[in-house]
C-alpha beads as a LAMMPS data file, in Angstrom:
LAMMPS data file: protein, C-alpha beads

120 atoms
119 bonds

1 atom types
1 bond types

-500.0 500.0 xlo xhi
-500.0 500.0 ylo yhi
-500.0 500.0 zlo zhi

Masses

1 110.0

Atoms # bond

1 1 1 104.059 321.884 -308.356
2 1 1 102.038 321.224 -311.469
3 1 1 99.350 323.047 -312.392
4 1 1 97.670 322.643 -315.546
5 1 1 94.377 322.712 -317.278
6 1 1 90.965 323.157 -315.130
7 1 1 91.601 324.898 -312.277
8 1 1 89.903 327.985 -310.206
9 1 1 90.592 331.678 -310.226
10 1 1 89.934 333.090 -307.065
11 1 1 89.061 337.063 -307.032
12 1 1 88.651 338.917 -303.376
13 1 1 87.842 342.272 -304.308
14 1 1 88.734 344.883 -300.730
15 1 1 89.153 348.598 -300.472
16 1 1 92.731 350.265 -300.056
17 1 1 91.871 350.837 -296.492
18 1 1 90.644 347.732 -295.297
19 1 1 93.088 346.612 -292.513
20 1 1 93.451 343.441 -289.804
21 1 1 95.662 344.786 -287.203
22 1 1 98.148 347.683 -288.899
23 1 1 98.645 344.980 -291.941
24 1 1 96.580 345.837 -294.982
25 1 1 93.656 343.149 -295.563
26 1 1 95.027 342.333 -299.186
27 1 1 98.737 341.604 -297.471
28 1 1 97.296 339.756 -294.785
29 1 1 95.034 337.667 -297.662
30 1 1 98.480 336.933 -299.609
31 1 1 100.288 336.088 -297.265
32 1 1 98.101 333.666 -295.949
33 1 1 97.346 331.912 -299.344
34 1 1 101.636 331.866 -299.417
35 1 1 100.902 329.860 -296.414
36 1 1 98.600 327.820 -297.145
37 1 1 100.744 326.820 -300.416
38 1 1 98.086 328.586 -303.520
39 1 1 100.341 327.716 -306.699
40 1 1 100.221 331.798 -307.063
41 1 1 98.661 334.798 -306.057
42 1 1 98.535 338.519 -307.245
43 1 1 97.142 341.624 -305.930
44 1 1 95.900 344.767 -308.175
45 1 1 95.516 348.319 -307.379
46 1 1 92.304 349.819 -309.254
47 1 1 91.785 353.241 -310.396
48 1 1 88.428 353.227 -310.142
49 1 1 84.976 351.585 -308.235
50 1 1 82.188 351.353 -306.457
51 1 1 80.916 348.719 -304.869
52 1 1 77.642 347.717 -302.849
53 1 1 77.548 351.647 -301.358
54 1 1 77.418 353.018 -304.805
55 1 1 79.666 355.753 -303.376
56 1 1 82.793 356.345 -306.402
57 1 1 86.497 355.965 -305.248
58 1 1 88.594 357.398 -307.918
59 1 1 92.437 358.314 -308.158
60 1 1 91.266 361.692 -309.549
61 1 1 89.820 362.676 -305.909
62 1 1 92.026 363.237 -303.639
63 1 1 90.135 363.086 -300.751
64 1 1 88.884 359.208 -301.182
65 1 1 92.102 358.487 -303.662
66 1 1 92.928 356.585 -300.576
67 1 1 90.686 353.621 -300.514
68 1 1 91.109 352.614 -303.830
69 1 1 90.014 349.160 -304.831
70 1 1 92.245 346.319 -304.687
71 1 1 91.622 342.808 -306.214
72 1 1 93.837 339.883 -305.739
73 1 1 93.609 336.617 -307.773
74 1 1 94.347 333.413 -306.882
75 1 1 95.086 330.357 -309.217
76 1 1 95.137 326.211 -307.795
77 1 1 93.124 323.202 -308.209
78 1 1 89.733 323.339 -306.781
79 1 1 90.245 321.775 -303.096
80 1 1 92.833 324.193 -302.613
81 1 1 90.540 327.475 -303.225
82 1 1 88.059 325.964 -301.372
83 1 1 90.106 324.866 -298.118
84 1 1 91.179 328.641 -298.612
85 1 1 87.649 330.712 -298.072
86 1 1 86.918 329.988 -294.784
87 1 1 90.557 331.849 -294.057
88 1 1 89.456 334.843 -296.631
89 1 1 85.882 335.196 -294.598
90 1 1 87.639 334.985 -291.409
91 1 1 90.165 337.901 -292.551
92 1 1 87.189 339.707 -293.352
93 1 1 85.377 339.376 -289.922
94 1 1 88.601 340.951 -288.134
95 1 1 89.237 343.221 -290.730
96 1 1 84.659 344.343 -289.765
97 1 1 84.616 345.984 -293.654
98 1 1 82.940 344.657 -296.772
99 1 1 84.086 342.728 -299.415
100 1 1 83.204 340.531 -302.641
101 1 1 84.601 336.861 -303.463
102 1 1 84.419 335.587 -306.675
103 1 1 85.114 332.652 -308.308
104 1 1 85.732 331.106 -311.218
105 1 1 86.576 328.003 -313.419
106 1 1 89.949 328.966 -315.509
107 1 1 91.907 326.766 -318.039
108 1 1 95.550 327.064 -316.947
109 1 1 97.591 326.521 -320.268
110 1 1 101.014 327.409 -318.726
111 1 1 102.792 327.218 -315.109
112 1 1 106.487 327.575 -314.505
113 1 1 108.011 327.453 -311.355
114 1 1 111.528 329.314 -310.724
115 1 1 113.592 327.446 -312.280
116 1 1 117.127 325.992 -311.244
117 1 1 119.128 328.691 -310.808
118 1 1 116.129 330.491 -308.627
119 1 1 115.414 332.878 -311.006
120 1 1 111.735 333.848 -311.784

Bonds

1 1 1 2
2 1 2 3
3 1 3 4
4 1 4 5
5 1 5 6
6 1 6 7
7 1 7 8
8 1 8 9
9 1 9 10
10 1 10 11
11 1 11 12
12 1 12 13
13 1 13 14
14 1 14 15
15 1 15 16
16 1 16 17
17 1 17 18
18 1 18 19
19 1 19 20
20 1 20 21
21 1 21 22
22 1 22 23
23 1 23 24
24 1 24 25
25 1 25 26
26 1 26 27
27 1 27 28
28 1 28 29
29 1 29 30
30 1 30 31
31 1 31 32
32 1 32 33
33 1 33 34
34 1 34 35
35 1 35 36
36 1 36 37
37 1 37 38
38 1 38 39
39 1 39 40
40 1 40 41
41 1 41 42
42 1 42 43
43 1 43 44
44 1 44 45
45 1 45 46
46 1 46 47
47 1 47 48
48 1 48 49
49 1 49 50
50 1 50 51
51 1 51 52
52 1 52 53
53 1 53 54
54 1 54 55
55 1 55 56
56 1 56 57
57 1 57 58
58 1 58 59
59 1 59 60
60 1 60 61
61 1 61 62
62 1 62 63
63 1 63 64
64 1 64 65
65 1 65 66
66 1 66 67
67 1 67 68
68 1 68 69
69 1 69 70
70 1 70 71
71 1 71 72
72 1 72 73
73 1 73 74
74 1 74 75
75 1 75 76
76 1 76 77
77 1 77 78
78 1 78 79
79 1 79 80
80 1 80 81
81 1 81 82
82 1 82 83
83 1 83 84
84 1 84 85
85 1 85 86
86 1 86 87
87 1 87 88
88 1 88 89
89 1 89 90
90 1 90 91
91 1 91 92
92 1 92 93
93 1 93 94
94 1 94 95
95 1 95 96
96 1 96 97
97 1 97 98
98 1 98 99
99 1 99 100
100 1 100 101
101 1 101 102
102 1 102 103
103 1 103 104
104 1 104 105
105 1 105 106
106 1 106 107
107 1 107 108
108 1 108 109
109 1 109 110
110 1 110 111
111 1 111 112
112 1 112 113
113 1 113 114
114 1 114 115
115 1 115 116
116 1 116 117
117 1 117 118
118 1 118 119
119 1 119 120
C-alpha cells in the first residue's frame, strides 16, 4: 500500500483497565483496525493522566498504577479512519467505560512496507 502525503492520525485515548470480554479494549481496537486493513497502528502506555474524572493515575501509585492510560494511533487516508469509528464507538459501548477520540490531519512524508525478504 501507498501512503503518502495528507492523511489522518487517529488517537483513541482508554485506561489500562478498560476491557471487552477478557481482551484489553486497546488489543481489541488494534486488532480490529489490522482487520479492517489501517496502513498502521500503534498503541502507547502512559505514565501519567487524568481524564474527564479529574482523578490522577500515575505509575508512582501503586494502588491505581494499574489503569494507566493507553493511547493508540492510527495512520490511513481519510475514508479509511472514518469507515473505522463506528467500530472504535462500538468497542467502547461493550467495553461500558469512557474514552476520548481524536483526530487529526497529518502529512505522511515516509511509508515502507516490509520489504522482500519480510523483514520490517
Amino acid at each position: 500500500m501507498k501512503l503518502d502525503g495528507i492523511a489522518k492520525l487517529l488517537r483513541v485515548f482508554v485506561g489500562e483497565i478498560d476491557k471487552v470480554g477478557h481482551t484489553p479494549l486497546y488489543e481489541a481496537i488494534l486488532h480490529e483496525a489490522r482487520k479492517q486493513g489501517i496502513a498502521g497502528a500503534t498503541v502507547l502506555r502512559g505514565i501519567m493522566s487524568y481524564g474527564a474524572s479529574s482523578r490522577i493515575h500515575t505509575a508512582k501509585l501503586i494502588d491505581i498504577s494499574e489503569d494507566l492510560p493507553i493511547v493508540i494511533e492510527m495512520v490511513d487516508e481519510e475514508k479509511k479512519i472514518n469507515d473505522f469509528l463506528p467500530v472504535i464507538h462500538s468497542l467502547f459501548e461493550t467495553c461500558g467505560r469512557g474514552g476520548m477520540i481524536t483526530i487529526e490531519q497529518v502529512n505522511v512524508l515516509y511509508y515502507q512496507p516490509l520489504n522482500k525478504r519480510g523483514q520490517e
